[in-house]
Every structure is written in structure tokens, then in C-alpha cells.
N, C-alpha and C positions, 0 to 999 in steps of 0.2 A: 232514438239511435245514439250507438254512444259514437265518439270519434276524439280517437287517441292523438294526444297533442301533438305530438313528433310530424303523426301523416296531415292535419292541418296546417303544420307550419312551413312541410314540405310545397304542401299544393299552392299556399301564398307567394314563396319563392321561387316557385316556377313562370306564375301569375306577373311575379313584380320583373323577372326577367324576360317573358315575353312582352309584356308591355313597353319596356325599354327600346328592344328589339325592334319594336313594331314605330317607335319614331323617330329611330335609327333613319339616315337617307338612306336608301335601298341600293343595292349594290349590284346590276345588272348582271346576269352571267356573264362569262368571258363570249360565249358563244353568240350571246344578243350583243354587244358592243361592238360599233359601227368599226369595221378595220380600215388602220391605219396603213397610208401609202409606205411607200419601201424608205427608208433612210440610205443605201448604198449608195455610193458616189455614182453621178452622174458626169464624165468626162469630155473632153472636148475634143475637138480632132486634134489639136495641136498640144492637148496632153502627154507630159511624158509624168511618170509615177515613179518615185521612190519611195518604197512602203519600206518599213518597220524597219526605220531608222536609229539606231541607240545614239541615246544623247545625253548620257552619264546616268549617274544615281546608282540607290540601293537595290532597288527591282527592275532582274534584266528584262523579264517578260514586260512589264507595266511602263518602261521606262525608256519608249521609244516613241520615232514621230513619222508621219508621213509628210511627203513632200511632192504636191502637185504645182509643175512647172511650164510654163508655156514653152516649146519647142523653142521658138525664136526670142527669147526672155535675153534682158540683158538690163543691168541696171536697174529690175523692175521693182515696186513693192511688194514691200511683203505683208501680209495678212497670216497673223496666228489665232487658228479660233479655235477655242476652250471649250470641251464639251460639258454637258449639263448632266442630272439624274442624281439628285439628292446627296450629293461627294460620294455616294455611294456604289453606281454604277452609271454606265454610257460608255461610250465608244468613240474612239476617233473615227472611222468608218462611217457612223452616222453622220452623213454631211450632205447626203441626197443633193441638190447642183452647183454647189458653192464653187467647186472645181470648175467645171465648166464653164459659169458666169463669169468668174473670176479671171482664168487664165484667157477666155475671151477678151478679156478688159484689163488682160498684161500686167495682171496681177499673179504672183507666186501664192499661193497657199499652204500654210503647213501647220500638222494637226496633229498636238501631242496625246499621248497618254497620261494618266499620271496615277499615282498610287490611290486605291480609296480607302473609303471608310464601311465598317466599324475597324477592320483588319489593319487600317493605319489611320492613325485619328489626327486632324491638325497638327503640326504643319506642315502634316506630308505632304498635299495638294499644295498648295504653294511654294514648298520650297524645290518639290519637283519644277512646276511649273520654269521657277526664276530658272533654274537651269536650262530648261529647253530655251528660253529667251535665251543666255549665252550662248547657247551650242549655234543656234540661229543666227548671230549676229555674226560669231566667225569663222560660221561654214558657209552662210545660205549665199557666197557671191559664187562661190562653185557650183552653184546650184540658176544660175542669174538673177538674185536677189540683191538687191542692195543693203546692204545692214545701216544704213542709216536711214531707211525709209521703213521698221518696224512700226504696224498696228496691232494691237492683240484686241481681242474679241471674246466675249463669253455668254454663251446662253443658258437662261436658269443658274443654279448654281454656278454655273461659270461664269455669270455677272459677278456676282461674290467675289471669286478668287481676282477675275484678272481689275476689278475697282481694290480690292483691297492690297494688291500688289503694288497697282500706282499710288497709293497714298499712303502706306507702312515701308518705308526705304529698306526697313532692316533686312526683306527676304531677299530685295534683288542686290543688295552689298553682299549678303553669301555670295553670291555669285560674282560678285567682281560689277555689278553694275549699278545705275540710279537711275528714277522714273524718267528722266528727262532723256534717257538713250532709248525714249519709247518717241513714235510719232503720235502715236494717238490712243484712247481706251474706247470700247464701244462695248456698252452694257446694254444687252437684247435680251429684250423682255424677261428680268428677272426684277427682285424685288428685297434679296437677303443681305439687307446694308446694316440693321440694327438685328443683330442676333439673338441680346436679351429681350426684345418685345415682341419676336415671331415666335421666339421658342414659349412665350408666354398667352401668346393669343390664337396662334395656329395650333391645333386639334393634328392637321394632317404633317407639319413639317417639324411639330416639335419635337419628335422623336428621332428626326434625322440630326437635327441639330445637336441635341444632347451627347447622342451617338458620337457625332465628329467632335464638338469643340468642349464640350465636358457639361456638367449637371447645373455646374454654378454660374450667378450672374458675372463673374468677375474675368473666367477664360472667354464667354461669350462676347463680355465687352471689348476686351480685347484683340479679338478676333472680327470684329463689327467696320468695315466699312467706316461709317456715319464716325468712329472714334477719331478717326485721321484725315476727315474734311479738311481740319485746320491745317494740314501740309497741302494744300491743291496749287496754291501758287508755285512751288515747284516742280508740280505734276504736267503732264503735256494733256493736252484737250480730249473734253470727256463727251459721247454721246452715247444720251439714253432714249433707249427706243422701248417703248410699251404699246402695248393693246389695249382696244377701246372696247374689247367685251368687260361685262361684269363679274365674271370671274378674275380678271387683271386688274381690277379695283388697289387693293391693298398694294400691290407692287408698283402700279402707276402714281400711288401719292409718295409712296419710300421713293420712288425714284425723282420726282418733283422735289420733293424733299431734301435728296442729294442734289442735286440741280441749286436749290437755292444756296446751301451752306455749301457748295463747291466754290460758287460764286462768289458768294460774301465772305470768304479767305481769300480771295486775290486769284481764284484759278478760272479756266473758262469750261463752261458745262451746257449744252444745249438736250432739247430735247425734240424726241420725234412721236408721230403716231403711225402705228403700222397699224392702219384702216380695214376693218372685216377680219381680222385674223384672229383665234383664239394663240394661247402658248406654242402648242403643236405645230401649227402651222405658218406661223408668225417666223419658224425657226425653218420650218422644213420647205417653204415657198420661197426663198431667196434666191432668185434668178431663175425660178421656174417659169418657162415661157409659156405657161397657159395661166400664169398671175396677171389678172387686170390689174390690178391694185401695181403692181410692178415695185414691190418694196425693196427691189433688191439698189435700184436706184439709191436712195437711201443708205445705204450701207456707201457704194461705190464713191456716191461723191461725198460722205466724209475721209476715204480714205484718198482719193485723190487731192480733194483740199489741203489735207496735213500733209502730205507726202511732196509737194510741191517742190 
């Protein structure tokens, strides 16, 4: 039999690509994977809601905040939580009972938008960000917040943005402000503090990374969390909460990691475990009352601590 070179070199190629394929991890249809509970705010009786707030910037649509307030609020904390999804996508909406919990516990919460990525790449998310901080500081007493009792908060990539805020001065001086008119930082379960060695060892997020903060080691570094440890002493107090499943591996030692070189520049850094939780839920159980584990604790009395 004869057998013309081209169709054997085709069939190898098909071969070497199927086998590939084949040790590939497998990627469940959409329709087999386990669905995920609702993200929509979960409010409280004594909720009042100001939705799609503008709080300056370049994009009117992207460039607005909500503002869940307790009826009887006066003087209260404020809690600013940064959503997550690769700077790429998320929502302020996804907040599933933060409201609730929170303005339960005379707490304000308020939840920006901010421009993403590829369509705006570094440092639109942060410099958006630093501005919702001011708009916050000298609106949110009309709102009965207290502007000198600000936390900000971020999960997944919003760990990133709001640690890299309090420890690079230069985005909240755009704004007229410095870390220290923060009360506190609270990094939930995220892990993107050195941007050159995730965008080097992550398979899944290296593509996100490149996307936002550019191709090279050198925008990455600079963009890196871990680069401005060495400013923490004039940072306000930092807590890192991570998950003790094995998927949260890599992000629980970056954060231990920031933990330690927070500390050993003169700042204060603690850390937590949020117990049985994967990402998802670690994020979406905060103040969920059918949570035994009750992680939302955790969140409340760091921000009542600081806000003192």
C-alpha cells in the first residue's frame, strides 16, 4: 500500500492533537456544572438603597456607586467593597447579603463600579476606584456615614486593587487623598499581590493579567502589591482572609507572604481562615444566616475594631 506523505503527516497531527486534548482537565459542560446561588443583594428591613450613584470619572455608565444605608444610620461606618472577576468583569450588584448583614450591624455599605479591562487597561481600576474613595468621604455623612470611619474591602481581583491602593500613595493623591484617611484594608480571598510570578506560573490568570497590566515584567512589577510592602507603615491595618481548600493554596501563601513583609516594614497585617469555604463562597456567604461557619463575623469585627 502506498501512502502519500501529506495524508500521513496529516493523521500524526490529528493524533498529536487529540492526545493533547485528551490530558487536557476536562471541562464540564455548562449544563453539568453544579449552579451557583444568586449574587443579588439581599437587604434588610431597615434598608434604604441608593443605586447608580455617579461619583465622577471618564465612564458615565461604569462610573457610579450604590449605597446601602440603614434607615436609623447616623455616624455609622462605612464599608467599601470592590468587586472581583479578573479586572475584567463583575458587578457591584453581586453582593448577595452584605447589605443586610452589614446595615444590620450599622454598618453603611457602598459598592462601586469601576472601569474594566482589556477595553481599559491599568490604571483605570484604580484610579477609578481612588475616586469613589473621595466622592465617599465627602458625601457619604449625607448618607449617615461617617467619612472618617472608611474600610474598603476587595474580593479576588479586588484584593489586588484595594491592597495595592493602600500601599502606592500615588493613586489616592490623584484624588486629594493618602492611605491613612483609610481605617482599614480587608483582602478576601484573593491572592494577586506579585503580578510578575502569577502572570508566570498561572496557566488560568495569566492571560488576565497581561490583558490589564501589559506583556512585560516591568508594568507588572509595578502594578504588584508585594512592590510597596515597604510603604505599610504609613498604611492603616490590613486583614487577609483566605480559604483552606486546596485550590486557595497559591493565594493563602501570597497572602501570608504579604502578611509577613507588611509587618516587617513597620505596618500591621493579620490574617484569617475562612473555614470550609471554596472562593465562591467564601465571598458569597458573608452574613448568610444559614452559614455555620458564620464568617461574616470575621469581616465585622475587623471593621468595628478599626473604626473605633
Amino acid at each position: 500500500m502506498i501512502r502519500h506523505p501529506n495524508v500521513v503527516a496529516c493523521v500524526l497531527a490529528w493524533f498529536a492533537l487529540a492526545s493533547q486534548c485528551l490530558a487536557a482537565d476536562p471541562v464540564p459542560p455548562a449544563a453539568t456544572r453544579p449552579a451557583r446561588p444568586s449574587q443579588a443583594p439581599v437587604l434588610s428591613a431597615k434598608t434604604v438603597l441608593h443605586a447608580d450613584v455617579p461619583y465622577g470619572g471618564p465612564d458615565a455608565k461604569q462610573n457610579v456607586l450604590d449605597i446601602y444605608t440603614p434607615s436609623d444610620a447616623k455616624a455609622a461606618p462605612v464599608l467599601i467593597f470592590v468587586h472581583g472577576g479578573e479586572w475584567s468583569r463583575g458587578d457591584k450588584k453581586d453582593i448577595s447579603y452584605k447589605p443586610q448583614f452589614l446595615n444590620d450591624n450599622h454598618i453603611v455599605l457602598v459598592a462601586p463600579n469601576y472601569r474594566l479591562s482589556p477595553k481599559d487597561p491599568h490604571p483605570a481600576q484604580v484610579d477609578d476606584l481612588a475616586t469613589a474613595i473621595a466622592w465617599t468621604k465627602a458625601h457619604i455623612a449625607d448618607y449617615g456615614g461617617d467619612p472618617e470611619k472608611i474600610v474598603i474591602m476587595g474580593h479576588s481581583a479586588g484584593c489586588h486593587l484595594v491592597t495595592l491602593l493602600a500601599l502606592d500613595p500615588q493613586y489616592l493623591a490623584k484624588a486629594k487623598l493618602k492611605p491613612t484617611d483609610l481605617k482599614g484594608v480587608i483582602s478576601w480571598s484573593g491572592g494577586m499581590f506579585d503580578l510578575v510570578d502569577r502572570a508566570k506560573t498561572s496557566t488560568m490568570y495569566s492571560p488576565f493579567i497581561k490583558a490589564t497590566f501589559g506583556e512585560s515584567d516591568e508594568p507588572q512589577k509595578n502594578a504588584s502589591p508585594m512592590t510597596y510592602a515597604k510603604n505599610a507603615k504609613n498604611s492603616p491595618p490590613f486583614l487577609f482572609a483566605s480559604c483552606d481548600d486546596e485550590k486557595s493554596k497559591n493565594s493563602r501563601e501570597a497572602s501570608e507572604h504579604m502578611i509577613q513583609l507588611i509587618n516587617d516594614a513597620g505596618g500591621h497585617a493579620q490574617s484569617a481562615t475562612l473555614t470550609s469555604k471554596d472562593h465562591f463562597h467564601a465571598n458569597h456567604d458573608i452574613g448568610n444566616p444559614k452559614d455555620d461557619v458564620k464568617i461574616g463575623e470575621i469581616l465585622l469585627k475587623f471593621v468595628q475594631d478599626t473604626t473605633k
